[in-house]
N, C-alpha and C positions, 0 to 999 in steps of 0.2 A: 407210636414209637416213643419210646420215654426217653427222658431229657439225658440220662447214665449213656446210652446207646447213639443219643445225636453226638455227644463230646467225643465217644469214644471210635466213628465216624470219620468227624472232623478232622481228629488228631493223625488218625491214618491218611484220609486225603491231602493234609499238610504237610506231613514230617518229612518224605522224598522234593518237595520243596526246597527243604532247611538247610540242607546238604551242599555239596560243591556244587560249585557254580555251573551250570550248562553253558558247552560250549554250542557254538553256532557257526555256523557255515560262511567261509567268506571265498569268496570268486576268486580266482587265480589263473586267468585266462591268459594265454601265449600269442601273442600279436607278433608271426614272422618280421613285421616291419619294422618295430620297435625293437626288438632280439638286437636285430640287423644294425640298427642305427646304434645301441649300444655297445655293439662291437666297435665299428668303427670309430667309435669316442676313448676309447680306451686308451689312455694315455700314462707316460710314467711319472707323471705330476700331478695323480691322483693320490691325495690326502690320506685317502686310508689306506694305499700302498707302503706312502710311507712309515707308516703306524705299525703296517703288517713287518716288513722288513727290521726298523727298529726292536719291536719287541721278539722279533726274531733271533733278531744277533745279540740282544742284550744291549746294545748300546746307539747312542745319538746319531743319524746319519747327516753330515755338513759337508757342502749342501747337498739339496735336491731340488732335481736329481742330480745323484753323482755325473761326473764327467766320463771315470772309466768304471768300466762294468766287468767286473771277473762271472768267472761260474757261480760262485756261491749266490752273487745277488739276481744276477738272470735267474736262477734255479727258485728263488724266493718271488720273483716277479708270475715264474709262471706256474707257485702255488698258489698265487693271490688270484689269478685271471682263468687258472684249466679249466677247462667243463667235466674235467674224467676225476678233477678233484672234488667238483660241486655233487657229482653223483657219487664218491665215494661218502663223501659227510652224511647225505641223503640214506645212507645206505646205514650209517652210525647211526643218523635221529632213529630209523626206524627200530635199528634194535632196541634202545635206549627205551622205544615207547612199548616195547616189547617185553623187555622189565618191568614196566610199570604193569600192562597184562597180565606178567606170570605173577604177580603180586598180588593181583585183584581178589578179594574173598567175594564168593558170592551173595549175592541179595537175597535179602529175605523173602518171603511169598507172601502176597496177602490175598487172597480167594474170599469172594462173595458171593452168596447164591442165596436169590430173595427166592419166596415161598411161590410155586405156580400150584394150582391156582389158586392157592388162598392166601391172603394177602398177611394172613396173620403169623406165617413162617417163614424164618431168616434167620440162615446162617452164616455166621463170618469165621472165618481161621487164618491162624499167620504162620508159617513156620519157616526157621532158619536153618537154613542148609549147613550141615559141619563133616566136610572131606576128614578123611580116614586115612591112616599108613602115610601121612608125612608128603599126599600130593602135591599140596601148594609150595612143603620147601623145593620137591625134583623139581618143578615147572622152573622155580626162581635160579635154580643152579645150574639147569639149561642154557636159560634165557640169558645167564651172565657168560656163562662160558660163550653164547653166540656173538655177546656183546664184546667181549675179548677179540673173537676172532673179528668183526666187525673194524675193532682198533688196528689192527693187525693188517687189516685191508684195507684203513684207510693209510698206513707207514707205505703199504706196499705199492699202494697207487702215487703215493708222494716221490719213493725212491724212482719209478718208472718216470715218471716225470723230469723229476731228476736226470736221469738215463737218458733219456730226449734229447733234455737239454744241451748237455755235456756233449753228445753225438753231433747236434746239431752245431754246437759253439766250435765243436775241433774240425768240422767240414768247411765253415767258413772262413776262418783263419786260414787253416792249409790250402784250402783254392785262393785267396789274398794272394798268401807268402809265393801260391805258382804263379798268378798273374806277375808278382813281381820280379821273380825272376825269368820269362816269359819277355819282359817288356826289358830286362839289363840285355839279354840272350840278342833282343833286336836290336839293341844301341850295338853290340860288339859285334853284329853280320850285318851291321847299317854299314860300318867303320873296314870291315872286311871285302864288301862289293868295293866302296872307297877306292881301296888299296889294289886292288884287284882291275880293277878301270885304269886306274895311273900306269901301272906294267902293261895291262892288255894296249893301251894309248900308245906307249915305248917297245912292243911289241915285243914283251919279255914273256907273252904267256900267250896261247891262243884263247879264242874267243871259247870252246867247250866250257873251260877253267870259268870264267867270268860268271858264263849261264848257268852252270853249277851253284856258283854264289848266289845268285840271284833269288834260281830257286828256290834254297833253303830261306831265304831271307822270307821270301810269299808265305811261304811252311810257316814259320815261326809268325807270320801277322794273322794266320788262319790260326794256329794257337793261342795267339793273346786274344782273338774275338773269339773263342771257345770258351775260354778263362775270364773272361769279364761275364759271359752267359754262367759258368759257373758258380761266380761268385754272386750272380743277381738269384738264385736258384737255391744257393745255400741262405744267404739272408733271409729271402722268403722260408724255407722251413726251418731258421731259426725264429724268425716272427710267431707262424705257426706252434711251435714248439712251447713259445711263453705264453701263446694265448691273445694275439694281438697283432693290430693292422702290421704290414711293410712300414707304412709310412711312420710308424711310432720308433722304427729303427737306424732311419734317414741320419739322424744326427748323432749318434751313440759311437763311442770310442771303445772297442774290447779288450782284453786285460788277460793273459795265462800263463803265469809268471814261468810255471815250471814245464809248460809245454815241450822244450826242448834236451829235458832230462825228469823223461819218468824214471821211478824207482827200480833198482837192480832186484834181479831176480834173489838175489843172494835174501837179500829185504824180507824177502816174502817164503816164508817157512810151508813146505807141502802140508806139513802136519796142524800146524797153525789155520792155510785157508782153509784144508777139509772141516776142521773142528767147526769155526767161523761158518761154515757153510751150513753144517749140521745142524747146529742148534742156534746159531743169530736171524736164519734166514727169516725175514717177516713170513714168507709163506708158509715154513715148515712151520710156525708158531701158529698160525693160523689152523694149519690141518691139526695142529694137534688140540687147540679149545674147541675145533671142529669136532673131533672124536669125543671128548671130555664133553659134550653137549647130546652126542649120541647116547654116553654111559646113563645119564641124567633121564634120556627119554624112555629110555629101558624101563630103569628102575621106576618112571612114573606108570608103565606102562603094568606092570608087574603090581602095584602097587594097586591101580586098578580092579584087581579081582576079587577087594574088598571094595564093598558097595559102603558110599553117603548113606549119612542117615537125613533124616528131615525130624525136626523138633519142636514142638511151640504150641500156645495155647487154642481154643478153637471156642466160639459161644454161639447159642442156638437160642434165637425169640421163638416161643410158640405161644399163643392165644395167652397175653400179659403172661407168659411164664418164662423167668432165666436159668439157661443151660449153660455149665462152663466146663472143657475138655481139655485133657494134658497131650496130643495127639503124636504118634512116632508111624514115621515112615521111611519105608529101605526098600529096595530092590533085591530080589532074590537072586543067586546067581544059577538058575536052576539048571537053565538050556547053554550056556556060556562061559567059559573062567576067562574072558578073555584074550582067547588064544592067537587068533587072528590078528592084533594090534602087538601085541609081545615079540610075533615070528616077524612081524613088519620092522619094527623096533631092534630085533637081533639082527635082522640082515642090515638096517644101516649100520650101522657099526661097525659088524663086518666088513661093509665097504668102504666105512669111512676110515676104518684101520688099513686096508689093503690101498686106500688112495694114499695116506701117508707113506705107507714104501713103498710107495710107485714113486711118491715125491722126491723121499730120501734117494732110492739109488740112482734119480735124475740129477738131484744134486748132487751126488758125490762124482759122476762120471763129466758133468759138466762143470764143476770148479778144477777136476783133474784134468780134463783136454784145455781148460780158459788156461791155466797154467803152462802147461806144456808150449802151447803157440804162444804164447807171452815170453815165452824165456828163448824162444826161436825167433823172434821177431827184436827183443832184445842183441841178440848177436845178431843179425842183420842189421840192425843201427848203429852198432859200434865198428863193421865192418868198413861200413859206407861212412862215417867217423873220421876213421882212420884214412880212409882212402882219402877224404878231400882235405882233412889236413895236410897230409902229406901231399898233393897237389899243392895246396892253396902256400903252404909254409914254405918248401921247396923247391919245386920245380917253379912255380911262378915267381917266384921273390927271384931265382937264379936268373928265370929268363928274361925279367926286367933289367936287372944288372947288366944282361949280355947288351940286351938294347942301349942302355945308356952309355955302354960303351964303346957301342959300334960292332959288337961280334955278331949279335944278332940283327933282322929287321923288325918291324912294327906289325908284319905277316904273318911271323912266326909267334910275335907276341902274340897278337889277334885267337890263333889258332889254339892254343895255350888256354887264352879265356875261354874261350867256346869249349874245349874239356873240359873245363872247371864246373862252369853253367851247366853241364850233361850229370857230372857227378852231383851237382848241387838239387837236381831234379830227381837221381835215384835216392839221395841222402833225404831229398821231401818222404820222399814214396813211404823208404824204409821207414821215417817217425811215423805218419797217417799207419802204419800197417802193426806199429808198434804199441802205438796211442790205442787203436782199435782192437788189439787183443787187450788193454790195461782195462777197458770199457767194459770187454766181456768175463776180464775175472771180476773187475768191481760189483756186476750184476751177478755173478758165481757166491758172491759171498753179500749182497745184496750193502754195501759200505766201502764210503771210498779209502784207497788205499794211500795216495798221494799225500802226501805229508802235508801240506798248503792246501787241500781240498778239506771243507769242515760242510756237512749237511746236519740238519735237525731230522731224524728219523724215526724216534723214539713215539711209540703210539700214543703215548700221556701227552707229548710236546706237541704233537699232532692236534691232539682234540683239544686241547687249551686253547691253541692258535684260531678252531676253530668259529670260537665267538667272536675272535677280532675278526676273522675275514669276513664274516656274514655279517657285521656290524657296519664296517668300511663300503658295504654294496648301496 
């Protein structure tokens, strides 16, 4: 073999060498025990929590941790810890590397074929493949539109998140606020038996009347140990909720400033949340780089029915003689156009169009009822409003007065409170039932409504945040 033929060999067995670096396999193996031990380490004075948080809000947080915790920074605690976020990111890289895929040109060919049986013929050819009709851009305009939808699903796994949270912060606050009225209810049927013993003792009432008090009093201590079980029950799925032990919650003080005046329906335009619902929703945005991804594989598909060529030189030793060839090769489309991958490629679309209006006329009927019981639930808060003002302003201030001046007794006052405590417990109900329709328009137009509620949802702010959070682990 002559020395033209060893270099030019050589240079081919080197050159796939000279290129990007190969990557190499490293272990990433899942030890239940460690998972485990890492949860339970999870604490809010973890350093890159606070980094995550900060460059969250834009601004310094002093100290850390805070003392009181509203929605917004629990809602940031449990982007930094969810697992349903760490598999949405997962779910970004992969598109992301899928880009890089639909990018990829293919490689050259280099074929060898030494002489059998005689030792004095050998062939070598290289040829580079060059796609035809614009394949590699569909692939890449796919692949970005997938990448969209991708961002889109990780805002939307963020907002749900979100939605948890908020769910879970406004369950355990309102079981609080009943333990604590719950526990006033028993100070004033403590003071009621009281009262009720001194006459039964004077023999101003029979003994029925007394055992009546008694009862309810038992009643209401079986409610406070119902309502402390409540409140241990919401705490845990608000733990849950951020991503992290009970015990990380032990000391934490919660914060909702506007909890006891959501926004008037008036606020909230029907024609505003449909629009908002239509075209904000993360998901609808989603289905539709979904569909825009579909368009894409069409057109690769179609595009297809023109055959790659192959291109490149080819050289032949025979007995000390050299051969040098210009060689071209294509696949004929004789038995084929196609068809089969095109009609696969038309019907997703088809259904990836028809799952978008399935989407849409779900949301439109569901921001249109979240509404509707929102504005009914609203007037049943302002009922129950009005009613224990009007108790609380009136009649009790009256029946105080009467006591202090002797018209009335301390029994009748007694009894007064205990109305008030009864209204104060449907006045609970009605916010929890008010608060919980505000939840479901907020997930109706996927953005909170509340004027003091601010979340980062936006899919760019998303994936940015992404390298802090994976950085901080």
């Amino acid at each position: 073999m002559n020395s033209a033929l060893a270099r030019f060999l050589y240079i081919v067995a080197v050159l796939p060498l000279t290129g990007c670096g190969i990557e190499r396999y490293h272990a990433a193996a899942i030890v239940p025990a460690e998972t485990a031990a890492s949860f339970e380490s999870r604490n809010l004075s973890d350093s890159g929590l606070q980094t995550f948080v900060e460059k969250s809000l834009g601004q310094p947080t002093s100290p850390w941790p805070p003392k009181l915790w509203d929605l917004q920074t629990l809602s940031l605690v449990a982007l930094y810890f969810s697992p349903e976020m760490q598999a949405a990111r997962a779910r970004l890289a992969g598109a992301e590397a899928a880009m890089v895929t639909a990018g990829a040109r293919p490689n050259p060919i280099f074929d060898l074929s030494p002489g059998v049986p005689s030792p004095y013929l050998l062939a070598l050819d290289f040829a580079v493949p060059i796609e035809t009709k614009g394949k590699r851009g569909y692939r890449i305009r796919s692949a970005r539109n997938l990448d969209q939808a991708a961002r889109s699903d990780l805002a939307d796994s963020a907002w749900k998140v979100h939605s948890g949270v908020r769910r879970a912060l406004l369950d355990h606050l309102l079981a609080s606020r009943s333990l604590e009225l719950f526990h006033s209810e028993e100070q004033t049927r403590t003071e009621q038996v009281r009262l009720l013993q001194e006459r039964f003792v004077a023999g101003d009432i029979p003994r029925p009347e007394l055992d009546l008090a008694r009862i309810e009093l038992s009643k209401t201590h079986l409610s406070i140990s119902a309502a402390e079980g409540r409140v241990a029950e919401t705490k845990a799925a608000l733990a849950a909720a951020m991503g992290i032990s009970v015990a990380g919650l032990e000391t934490l003080e919660f914060a909702w400033s506007d909890l006891d005046s959501p926004p008037s329906a008036q606020s909230l335009s029907p024609q505003e949340i449909r629009r908002e619902a239509l075209l904000d929703r993360l998901d609808i945005r989603r289905s539709l780089a979904q569909y825009a991804a579909t368009e894409a594989d069409l057109q690769l598909e179609i595009a297809k029915q023109y055959p790659d060529v192959q291109i490149g030189p080819g050289y032949t030793f025979e007995e000390r003689n050299n051969f040098f060839t210009l060689g071209l090769s294509i696949t004929l489309p004789l038995f084929n156009r196609n068809q089969g991958p095109i009609a696969a490629a038309e019907a997703k679309r088809k259904e990836a169009a028809a799952t978008f209006l399935q989407k849409q006329a779900q949301v439109i009927g569901d921001s249109e009822k979240a509404l509707v019981v929102y504005s009914a639930a609203l007037n049943e808060l302002a009922e129950a409003d009005q009613s224990l003002r009007q108790l609380q302003d009136t009649q009790l201030r009256m029946t105080r007065l009467a006591v202090e001046v002797g018209e009335e007794d301390r029994l009748t006052l007694n009894g007064m409170q205990l109305e008030s405590a009864a209204v104060a417990r449907a006045r609970l109900d009605a916010l929890s039932r008010a608060q919980i329709a505000l939840g479901d328009l907020e997930d109706a137009v996927q953005r909170p409504l509340s004027p003091n509620d601010k979340f980062p949802l936006s899919p760019e702010s998303l994936a940015l945040s992404n390298a802090t959070t994976e950085a901080g682990r």
